[in-house]
N, C-alpha and C positions, 0 to 999 in steps of 0.2 A: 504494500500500500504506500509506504513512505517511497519508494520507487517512482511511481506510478503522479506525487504528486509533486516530486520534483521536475519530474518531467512535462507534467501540465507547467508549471511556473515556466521553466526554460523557454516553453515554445510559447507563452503570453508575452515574457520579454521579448524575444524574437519578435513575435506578430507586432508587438507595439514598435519596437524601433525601426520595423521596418516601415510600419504605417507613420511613423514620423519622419521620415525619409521623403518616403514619397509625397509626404505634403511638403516637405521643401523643396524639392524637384519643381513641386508645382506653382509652388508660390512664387523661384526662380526664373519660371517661364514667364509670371503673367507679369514681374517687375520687368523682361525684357520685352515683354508685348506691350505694356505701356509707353516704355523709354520710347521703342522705336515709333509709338503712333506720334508722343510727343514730339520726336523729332523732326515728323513731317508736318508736323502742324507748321502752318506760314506766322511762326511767332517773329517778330522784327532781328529776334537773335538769330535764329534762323534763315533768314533772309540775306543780314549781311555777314553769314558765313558764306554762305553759297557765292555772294559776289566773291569773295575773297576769293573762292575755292575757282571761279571763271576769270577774273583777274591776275592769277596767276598761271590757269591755264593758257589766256591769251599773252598774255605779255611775256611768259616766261616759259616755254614749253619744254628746254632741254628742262628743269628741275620737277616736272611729271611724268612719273615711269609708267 
């Protein structure tokens, strides 16, 4: 018996660490599903990145690989 309920405990720690896992898994996805919708939002910061990012492609093209 004492067997039997160590081995229930084992596989509850297991199940939970694992289900703790995998909600971080998850929660890592939706903080980078955010970041990237924020990034395309046409926030003013965003915007003159982007020139920055065309501005150097125009005017300086050997330093874009």
């Amino acid at each position: 018996m004492n067997k039997e309920m160590m081995t229930d405990m084992i596989l509850n720690d297991l199940m939970l660490e694992t289900a703790k896992e995998l909600q971080s898994l998850e929660d890592e996805d939706a903080v980078t599903r955010d970041a990237a919708r924020m990034q395309r939002n046409p926030t003013l910061e965003n915007m003159y990145q982007r020139l920055e990012q065309m501005e150097v492609w125009l005017f300086h093209p050997f330093l874009v690989s």
